[in-house]
C-alpha positions, -999 to +999 in steps of 0.1 A: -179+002+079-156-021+094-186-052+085-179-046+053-144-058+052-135-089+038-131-116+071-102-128+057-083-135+090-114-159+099-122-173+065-085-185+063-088-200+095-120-218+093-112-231+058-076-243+065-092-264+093-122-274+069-097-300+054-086-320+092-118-307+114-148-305+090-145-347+088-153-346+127-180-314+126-199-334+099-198-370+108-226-398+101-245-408+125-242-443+118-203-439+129-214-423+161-213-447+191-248-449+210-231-425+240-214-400+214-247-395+196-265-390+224-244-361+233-245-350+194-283-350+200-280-330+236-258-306+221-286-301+189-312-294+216-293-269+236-287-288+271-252-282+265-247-295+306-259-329+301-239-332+271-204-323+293-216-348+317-217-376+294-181-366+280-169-364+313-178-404+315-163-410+281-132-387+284-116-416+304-131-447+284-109-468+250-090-452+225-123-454+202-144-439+227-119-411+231-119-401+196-155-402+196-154-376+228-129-354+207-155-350+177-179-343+198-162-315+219-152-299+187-182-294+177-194-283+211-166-256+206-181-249+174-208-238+191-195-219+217-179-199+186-214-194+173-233-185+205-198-166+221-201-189+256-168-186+271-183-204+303-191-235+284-159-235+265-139-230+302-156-259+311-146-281+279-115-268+282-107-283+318-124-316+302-097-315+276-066-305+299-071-334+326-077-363+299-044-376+288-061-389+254-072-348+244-044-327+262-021-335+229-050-334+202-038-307+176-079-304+163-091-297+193-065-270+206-064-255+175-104-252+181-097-241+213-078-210+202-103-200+179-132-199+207-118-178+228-104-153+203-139-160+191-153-151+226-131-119+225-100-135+253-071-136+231-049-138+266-063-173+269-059-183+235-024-172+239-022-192+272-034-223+250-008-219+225+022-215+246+010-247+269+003-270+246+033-297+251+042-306+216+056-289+187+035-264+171+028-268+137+012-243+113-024-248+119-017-239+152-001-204+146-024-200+119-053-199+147-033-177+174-026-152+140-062-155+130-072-145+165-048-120+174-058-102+138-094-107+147-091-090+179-071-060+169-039-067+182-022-058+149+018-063+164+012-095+185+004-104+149+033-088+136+056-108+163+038-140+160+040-142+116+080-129+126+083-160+152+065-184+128+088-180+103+123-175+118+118-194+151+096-222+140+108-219+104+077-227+094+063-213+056+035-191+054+006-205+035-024-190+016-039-190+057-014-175+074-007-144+049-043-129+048-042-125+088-005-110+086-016-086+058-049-078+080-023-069+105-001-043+084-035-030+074-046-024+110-011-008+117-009+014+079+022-007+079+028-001+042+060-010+035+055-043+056+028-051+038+050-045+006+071-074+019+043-096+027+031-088-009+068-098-022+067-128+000+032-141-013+049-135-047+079-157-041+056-187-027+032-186-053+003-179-034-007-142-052-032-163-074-052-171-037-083-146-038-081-151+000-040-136-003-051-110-026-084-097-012-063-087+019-040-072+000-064-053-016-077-038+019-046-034+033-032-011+004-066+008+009-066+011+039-029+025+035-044+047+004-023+032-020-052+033-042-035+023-077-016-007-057-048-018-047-061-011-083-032-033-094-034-063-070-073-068-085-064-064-118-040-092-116-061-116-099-066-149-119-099-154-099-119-131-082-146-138-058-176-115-049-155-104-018-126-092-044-151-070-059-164-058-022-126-051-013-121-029-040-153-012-041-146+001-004-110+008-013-128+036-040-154+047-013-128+050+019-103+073-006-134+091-025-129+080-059-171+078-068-165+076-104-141+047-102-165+032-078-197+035-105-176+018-128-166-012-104-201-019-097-208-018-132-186-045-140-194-065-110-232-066-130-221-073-158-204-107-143-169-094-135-158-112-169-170-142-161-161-146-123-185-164-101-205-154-074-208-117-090-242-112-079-242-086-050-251-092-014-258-071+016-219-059+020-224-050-021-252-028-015-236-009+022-207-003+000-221+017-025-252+035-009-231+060+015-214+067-023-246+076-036-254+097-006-219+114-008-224+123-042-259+130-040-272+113-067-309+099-051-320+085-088-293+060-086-300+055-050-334+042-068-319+023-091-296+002-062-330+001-035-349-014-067-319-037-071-323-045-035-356-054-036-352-076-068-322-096-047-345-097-017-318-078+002-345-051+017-349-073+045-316-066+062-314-041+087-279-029+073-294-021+037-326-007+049-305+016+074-284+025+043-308+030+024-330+055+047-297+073+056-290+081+019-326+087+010-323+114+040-287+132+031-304+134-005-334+153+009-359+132+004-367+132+037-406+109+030-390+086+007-363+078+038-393+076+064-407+054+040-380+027+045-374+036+077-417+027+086-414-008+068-386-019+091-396-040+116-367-047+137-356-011+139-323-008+162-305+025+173-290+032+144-321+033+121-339+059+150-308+081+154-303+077+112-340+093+107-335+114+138-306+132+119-323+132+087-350+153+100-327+174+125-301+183+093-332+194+072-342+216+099-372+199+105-375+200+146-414+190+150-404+162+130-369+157+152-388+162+187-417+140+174-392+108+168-373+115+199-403+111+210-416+082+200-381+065+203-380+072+238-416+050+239-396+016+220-391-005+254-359-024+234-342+011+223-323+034+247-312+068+238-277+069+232-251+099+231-254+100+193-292+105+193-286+137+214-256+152+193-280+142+163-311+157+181-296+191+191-289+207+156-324+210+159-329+234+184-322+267+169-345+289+178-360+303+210-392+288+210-370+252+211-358+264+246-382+241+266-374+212+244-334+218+246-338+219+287-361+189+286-334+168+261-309+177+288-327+167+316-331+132+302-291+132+294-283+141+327-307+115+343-293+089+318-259+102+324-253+111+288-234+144+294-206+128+308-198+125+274-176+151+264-190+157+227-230+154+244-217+183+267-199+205+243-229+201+217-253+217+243-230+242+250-231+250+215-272+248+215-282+269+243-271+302+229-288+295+195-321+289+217-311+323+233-296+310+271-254+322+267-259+314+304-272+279+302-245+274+280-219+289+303-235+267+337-229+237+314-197+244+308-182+257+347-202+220+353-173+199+332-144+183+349-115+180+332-119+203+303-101+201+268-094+222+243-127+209+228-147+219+258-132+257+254-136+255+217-177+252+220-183+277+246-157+303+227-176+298+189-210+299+206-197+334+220-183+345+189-216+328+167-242+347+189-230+383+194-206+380+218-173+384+204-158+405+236-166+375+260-149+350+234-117+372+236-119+373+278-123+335+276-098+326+247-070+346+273-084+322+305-083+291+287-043+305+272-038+314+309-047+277+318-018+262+298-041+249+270-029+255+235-053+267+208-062+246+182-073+254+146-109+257+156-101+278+184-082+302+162-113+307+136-136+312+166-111+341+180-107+354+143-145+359+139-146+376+171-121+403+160-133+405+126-173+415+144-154+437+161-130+454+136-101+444+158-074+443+133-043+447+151-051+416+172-062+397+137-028+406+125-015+388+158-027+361+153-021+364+118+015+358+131+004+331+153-008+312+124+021+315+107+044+306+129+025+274+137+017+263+100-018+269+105-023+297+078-030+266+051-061+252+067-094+265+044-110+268+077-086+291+093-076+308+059-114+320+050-122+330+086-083+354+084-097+366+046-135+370+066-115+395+089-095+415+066-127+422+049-150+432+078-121+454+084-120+469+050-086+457+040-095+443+010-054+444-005-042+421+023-075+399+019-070+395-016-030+388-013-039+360+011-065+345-017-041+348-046-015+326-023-043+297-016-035+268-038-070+248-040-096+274-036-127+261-028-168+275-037-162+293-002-132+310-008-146+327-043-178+332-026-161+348+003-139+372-017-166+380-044-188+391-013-161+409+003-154+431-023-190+440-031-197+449+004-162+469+002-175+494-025-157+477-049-180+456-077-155+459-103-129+437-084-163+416-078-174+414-111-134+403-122-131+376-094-165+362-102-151+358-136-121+338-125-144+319-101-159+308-139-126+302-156-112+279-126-141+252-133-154+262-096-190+254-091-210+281-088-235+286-057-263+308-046-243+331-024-213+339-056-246+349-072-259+370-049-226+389-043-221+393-085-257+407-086-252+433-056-220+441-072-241+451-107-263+468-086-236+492-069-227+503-107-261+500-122-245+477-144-275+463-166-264+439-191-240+423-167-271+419-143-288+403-174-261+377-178-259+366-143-298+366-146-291+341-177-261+324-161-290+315-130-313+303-152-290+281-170-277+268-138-310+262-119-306+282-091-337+307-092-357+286-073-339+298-044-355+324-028-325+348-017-312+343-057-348+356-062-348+387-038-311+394-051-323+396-091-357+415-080-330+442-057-309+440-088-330+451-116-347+478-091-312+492-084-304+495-121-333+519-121-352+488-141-386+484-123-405+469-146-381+436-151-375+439-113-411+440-108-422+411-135-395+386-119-414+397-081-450+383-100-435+351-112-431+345-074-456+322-069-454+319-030-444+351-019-431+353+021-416+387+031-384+393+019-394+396-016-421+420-003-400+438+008-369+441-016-403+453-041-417+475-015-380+489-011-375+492-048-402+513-058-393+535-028-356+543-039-372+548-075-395+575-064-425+555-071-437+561-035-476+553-045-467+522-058-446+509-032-475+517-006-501+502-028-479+468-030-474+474+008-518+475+014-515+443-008-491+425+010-510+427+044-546+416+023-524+384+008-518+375+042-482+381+050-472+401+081-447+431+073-417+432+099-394+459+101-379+456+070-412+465+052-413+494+075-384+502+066-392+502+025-422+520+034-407+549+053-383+556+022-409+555-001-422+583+025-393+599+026-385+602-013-416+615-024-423+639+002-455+622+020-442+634+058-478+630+067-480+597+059-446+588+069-455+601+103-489+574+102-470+547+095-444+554+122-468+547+149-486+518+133-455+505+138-463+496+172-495+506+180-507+481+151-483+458+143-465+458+171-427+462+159-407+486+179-390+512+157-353+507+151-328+534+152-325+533+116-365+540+113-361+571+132-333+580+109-350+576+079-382+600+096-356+625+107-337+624+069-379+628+056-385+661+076-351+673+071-358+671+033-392+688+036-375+718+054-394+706+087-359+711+109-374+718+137-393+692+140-367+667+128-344+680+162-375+674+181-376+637+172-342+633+177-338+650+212-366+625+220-357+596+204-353+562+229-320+553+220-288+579+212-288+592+175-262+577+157-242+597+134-261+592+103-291+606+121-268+642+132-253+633+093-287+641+076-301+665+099-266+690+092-267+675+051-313+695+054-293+721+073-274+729+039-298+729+021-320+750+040-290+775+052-298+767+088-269+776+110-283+775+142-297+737+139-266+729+119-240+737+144-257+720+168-258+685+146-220+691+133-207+694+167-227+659+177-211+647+148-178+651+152-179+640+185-192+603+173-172+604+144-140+626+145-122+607+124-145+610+090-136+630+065-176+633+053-185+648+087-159+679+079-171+683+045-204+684+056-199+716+075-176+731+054-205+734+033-229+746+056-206+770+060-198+781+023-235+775+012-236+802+037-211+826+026-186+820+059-155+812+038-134+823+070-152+795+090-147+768+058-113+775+056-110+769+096-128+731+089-106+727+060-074+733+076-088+711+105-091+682+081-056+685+065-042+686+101-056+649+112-044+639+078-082+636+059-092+639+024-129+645+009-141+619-014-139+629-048-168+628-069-170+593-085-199+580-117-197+544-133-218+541-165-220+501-180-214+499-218-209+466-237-201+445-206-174+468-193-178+490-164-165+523-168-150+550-137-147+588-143-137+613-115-143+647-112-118+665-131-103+637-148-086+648-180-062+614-177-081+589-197-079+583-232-106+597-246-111+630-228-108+655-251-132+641-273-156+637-240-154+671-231-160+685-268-190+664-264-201+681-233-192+715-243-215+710-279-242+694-251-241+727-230-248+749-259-279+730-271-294+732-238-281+765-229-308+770-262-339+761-242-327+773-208-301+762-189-279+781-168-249+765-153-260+772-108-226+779-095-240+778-061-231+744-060-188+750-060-185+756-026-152+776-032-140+809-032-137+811-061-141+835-096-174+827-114-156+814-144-133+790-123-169+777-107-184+771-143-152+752-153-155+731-121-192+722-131-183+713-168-156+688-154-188+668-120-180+630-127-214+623-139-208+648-170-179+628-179-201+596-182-230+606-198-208+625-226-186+588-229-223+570-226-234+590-260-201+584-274-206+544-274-241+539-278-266+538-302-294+565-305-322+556-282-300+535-257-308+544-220-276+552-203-274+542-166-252+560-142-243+556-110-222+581-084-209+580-050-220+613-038-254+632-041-260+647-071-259+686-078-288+711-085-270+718-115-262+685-132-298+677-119-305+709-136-284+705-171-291+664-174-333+669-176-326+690-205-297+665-217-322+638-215-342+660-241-322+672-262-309+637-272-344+622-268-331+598-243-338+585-212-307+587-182-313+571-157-285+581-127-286+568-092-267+592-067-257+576-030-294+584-018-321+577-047-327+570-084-327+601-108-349+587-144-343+616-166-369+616-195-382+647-221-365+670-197-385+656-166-373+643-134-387+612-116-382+629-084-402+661-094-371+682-084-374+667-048-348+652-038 
């Protein structure tokens, strides 16, 4: 950005010797003598030698001649400025030094300062300044300033302004200021350039637009925006660059609105300033703002603006213009401009390059490389590799990635360090950790950098116990970590549950300040929550000042994965209060979190809160309402939302198929899985995975069984462990035990224990000791520490009668300190989620609930029902057991649920255990009784109770 500047330090300079040089520049021919225009007419037609040679025979000729000689070799200098020829101005240099007529001309060694700073050689500039014999006057320091400024050296500048006016005592004028200012800029001098301000102040020269457009950049560049703002609103005059100035102050310090407003006014003549029509720097300025903000119609309105200025044809605005067209995603309208320029340089290639790369597009990316690599002027560079490599994500892009790094090690590219950390970062997303690994042992000199790719690509790619070996090598090395280093080692504990050593560095972080960068502070909350310890995680987010989309989006997630969508649903509420804008993946956690409670109507207003916001067309928003609605037990919205898809690909296949299958609608979901094969989409193993449970809840074990082995033998997916899991939980149910240990004694990889979990859970159900046993004891050897695993036998054992052998389990349990989950139901009702435990006489209203479940029993007890106490696996008197039953969770909420609602309202309940044969048993006759439907979703399946029928057909 730095062309956009104003050239103030130049400008001065060349205008402040306008009024003494520009006489000899300019000068009639008819005043020329017959040798000095001669050489004015060599110099015009390039043979700059002949034209040296005729000086050399004037240099030494009458005092008219010699003034002659010195026009003409300033504007041979001026020329040397232009075309940057040090040599030639060497050469005129030596000219001037040995003639006795030049060596004390002030015009001509102020001209020779200004080429070589021009020619990028302040040393000899200097050198000129300090040798020339007479008293140096301002013009001449105003050229060593101008060139010192111009070539970076910010304090030379410093020391020369300081030198100028205390050695020489010489005052600044309206030339000497700008380059001094430039030089406070270039140092974020502020207070400095506070003086200089106070200084321009004192001589009068604040109403210079030259003095004031530098002050403008310098306070900028120092963001002291409103001083900036200040010094152009108190500008007599301002020039076109005044407008430029301030314009780039707004887009270096991110103020787009301010900016919009700026340009604006520039259109509508800057109140009557002239030269207010925008140029090339006008139109740089403000495009990257319109790319930053992402407003592409207004990137219209500037390239039509453009066009009607004839600007178009500058490579800077059509590069601006393709870049913004690209960061906007309109990535045709960017090739577009980027086909119609006809001088392309590296910058417009790599600028398309990254356009196509960023979008994800890698034919397109490959296919430029491509044909850049065929453009005989353009070389590769290190920026179209690190712009290339994003692209390679995949597998298939592992040719590609090896050829790309063949050409950067032949063009010696990956001595770059950021070229050889970005293909360490691309090899393991193409699948080669050990490409990545021989790029790195290849790097001399490693940084922290260098560590920091190879340890994220090892976290990133499902390798978080090598990221930990290497994080304590590089520590061992003497290299500090860094805040990058720190979120790469936190990921890696958080994938593997490593808390203790999260809370170290916790400590770490703390101790070093690091604890308020976002970065670091959403990969610490990422860990808490893959570790379940959702109090410390949210403690952390209440203490984080500016919480950005990620934070909310991070906790609202967390919690929902956590088991807890009522903290979900609150903090997705504050998200909406705090003004923070809302994105696909808040959605998506909100909607799994009204799917954990069954939550309806607050599903329907995220559903209308997505519309309202545009964000449907996304396709995981899509797959999240179409799971949503399904896992409120509401298949038909779920399944109208899944035919308004008009290009279906298979993740909303499956999240139908899967759908139906948890509802018991097992025909259906194999009928939508028939169509989704004939529409041309290829099912992977998620579909199998729908399928199976479809299987599995509606007791088809034969055709479960089929379309096991067209896995493979068809499609050619290899079954997961959780497919075999979900065959093994299908013959369990259908009492086909036997069989189900046969599976699992041959399965190819080692049952888990959710596979021994539902093979003991059949085992209870079907009093099998023998088979049970032998799954509890596989059980608790992979999970000793889970309280479910001991309640799982201890009611094998009751079911059985073996109270002796329950009590041993029990006492087991209460030894390592476990307690059984209690029974838990949520029921939605006017927004508000409501809990109820099992034997909860605590909340307000329970009195008046359990009367209503007590006049409940005795109409059904009417047309049948008998409370089954086989389901209180205690010792227990038959009249304790009945109590017990009155008081399951799901009772509770269906007894508030008629309490609250109208007649006819379907009440939705959901519960955290599987529900019992008798509230299975007393809620069909409930759900007639009251002529309602209840629909209740235990931790396995959906339950739709209607006319005193069961959706599952009492198979479950």
């Amino acid at each position: 950005m730095g062309c956009l500047a104003p050239q103030l330090p130049l400008s001065s300079h060349h205008l402040h010797n306008r009024r003494t040089l520009d006489a000899s520049t300019q000068i009639p021919k008819s005043s020329l003598t017959p040798s000095i225009h001669q050489n004015h007419n060599l110099r015009l037609a390039g043979n700059f030698n002949d034209a040296v040679t005729s000086l050399h025979s004037n240099s030494n000729s009458n005092y008219n001649d010699a003034v002659s000689t010195s026009q003409s070799i300033t504007a041979l200098l001026q020329q040397c400025i232009l075309h940057k020829n040090i040599q030639l101005g060497r050469t005129l240099h030596s000219l001037i030094s040995a003639s006795p007529h030049l060596r004390n001309d002030v015009v001509l060694t102020t001209r020779l300062i200004t080429m070589y700073a021009a020619c990028a050689s302040p040393s000899e500039s200097r050198s000129v300044f300090q040798n020339f014999p007479n008293k140096k006057d301002l013009f001449l320091y105003n050229a060593l300033l101008s060139g010192y400024a111009r070539n970076a050296l910010y304090r030379d500048a410093i020391l020369l302004f300081v030198e100028l006016v205390s050695v020489a005592g010489l005052l600044p004028d309206n030339f000497t200021l700008p380059c001094a200012v430039k030089a406070c800029a270039g140092l974020t001098e502020v207070e400095l350039g506070e003086a200089l301000h106070a200084l321009a102040l004192k001589l009068g020269l604040c109403s210079d637009s030259f003095v004031g457009n530098a002050l403008i950049a310098m306070y900028g560049k120092c963001g002291f925006v409103e001083s900036a703002f200040k010094v152009f609103e108190k500008m007599a005059w301002r020039n076109l660059v005044s407008w430029n100035s301030i314009m780039l102050v707004c887009s270096e310090n991110g103020l787009f609105d301010e900016i919009c407003g700026l340009f604006k006014g520039l259109l509508l003549n800057g109140g009557g300033d002239e030269g207010s029509v925008p140029d090339v720097v006008t139109v740089v300025t403000m495009v990257p703002v319109v790319a930053a903000m992402g407003e592409v119609k207004l990137g219209m309105l500037l390239h039509g603006l453009a066009l009607k200025l004839g600007l178009c044809g500058d490579l800077k605005v059509s590069n601006s213009l393709m870049d913004m067209y690209s960061k906007c995603g309109y990535l045709c309208e960017a090739r577009v401009v980027f086909d119609l320029i006809s001088d392309k340089n590296v910058v417009s290639w790599n600028s398309m390059i990254r356009g196509y790369s960023k979008a994800g597009d890698s034919h397109g990316t490959f296919e430029l490389l491509r044909k850049m690599t065929m453009e005989e002027k353009i070389l590769v560079n290190e920026v179209t590799v690190l712009n290339v490599l994003p692209a390679c994500l995949e597998k298939i892009h592992l040719l590609s990635l090896k050829e790309i790094h063949g050409y950067a090690l032949r063009r010696g590219l990956q001595n770059d360090e950021l070229v050889a950390n970005a293909f360490v970062a691309a090899y393991p997303k193409c699948g080669s950790m050990d490409c990545a690994e021989r790029v790195f042992n290849g790097m001399v000199g490693k940084t922290v950098s260098s560590w920091n790719a190879l340890i994220g690509a090892l976290a990133q790619n499902g390798f978080p116990e090598k990221a930990l070996d290497l994080y304590l090598v590089m520590t061992d090395s003497g290299l500090d970590p860094d805040w990058f280093t720190i979120g790469a080692i936190l990921l890696a504990c958080a994938q593997l549950k490593l808390l203790r050593s999260g809370k170290e560095i916790h400590n770490f972080m703390l101790r070093n300040g690091l604890e308020s960068d976002e970065f670091i502070g959403i990969s610490l909350l990422s860990l808490y929550i893959n570790c379940g310890e959702m109090l410390p995680a949210k403690l952390l987010f209440d203490k984080m000042e500016n919480k950005s989309s990620v934070c909310w989006n991070t906790m609202i997630t967390g919690f929902s994965q956590n088991g807890l969508p009522c903290e979900a649903l609150d903090t997705f509420r504050q998200m909406l209060s705090s003004g923070t804008h809302t994105q696909e993946i808040a959605l998506m956690g909100v909607m799994d979190a009204c799917s954990q409670v069954s939550a309806l109507r607050l599903g329907k207003e995220v559903h209308s809160f997505a519309l309202k916001a545009h964000l449907t067309e996304d396709t995981f928003v899509t797959c999240s309402l179409i799971d949503m609605y399904a896992k409120c037990g509401c298949m038909e919205q779920s399944q109208n939302i899944f035919e308004r898809v008009i290009e279906k690909d298979e993740a909303c296949w499956n999240v139908i198929i899967a759908g139906h299958g948890v509802n018991g609608n097992g025909l259906k979901a194999l009928e939508l899985f028939e169509l989704m094969q004939s529409s041309g989409c290829r099912p992977d193993s998620y579909t199998f995975m729908g399928v199976l449970m479809a299987c599995n809840h509606t007791g088809m074990v034969t055709e479960g069984l089929k379309y096991l082995d067209q896995m493979q033998s068809l499609h050619g997916i290899k079954p997961k462990l959780e497919h075999y899991s979900c065959v093994v939980d299908m013959l369990g149910r259908a009492g086909q035990l036997s069989e189900a240990l046969k599976l699992v004694n041959e399965l190819p990889y080692e049952p888990d224990s959710g596979i021994w979990s539902s093979l003991l859970s059949s085992c209870r159900n079907y009093r099998d000791l023998d088979i049970g046993e032998k799954a509890s004891k596989k059980l608790l050897e992979l999970g000793p520490e889970k309280a479910e695993n001991y309640v799982l036998l201890s009611n094998l054992y009751a079911g059985l009668g073996k109270w002796d052998d329950m009590r041993q389990v029990r006492r087991k349990m209460k030894e390592i300190g476990l307690q059984k989950d209690a029974g838990c139901s949520w029921i939605e009702i006017g927004g508000k989620v409501y809990r109820f435990l099992v034997g909860d006489g605590g909340f307000l209203e329970s009195k008046q609930v359990q009367k209503t479940w007590v006049k409940l029993e005795k109409k059904i007890s009417k047309i049948g029902y008998k409370p089954d106490t086989s389901c209180v696996l205690h010792e227990l008197e038959e009249k304790e057991k009945i109590k017990i039953l009155k008081s399951h969770s799901e009772k509770l909420a269906i007894s508030f649920g008629l309490l609250h609602t109208a007649e006819g309202t379907t009440l939705r309940v959901c519960k955290n255990l599987r529900i019992c044969v008798d509230c299975h048993n007393a809620i069909k006759l409930v759900s007639k009784v009251v002529e309602r439907e209840i629909i209740v979703r235990d931790n396995k399946r959906f339950h739709h109770f209607k006319s005193g029928l069961c959706s599952c057909g009492d198979y479950w």
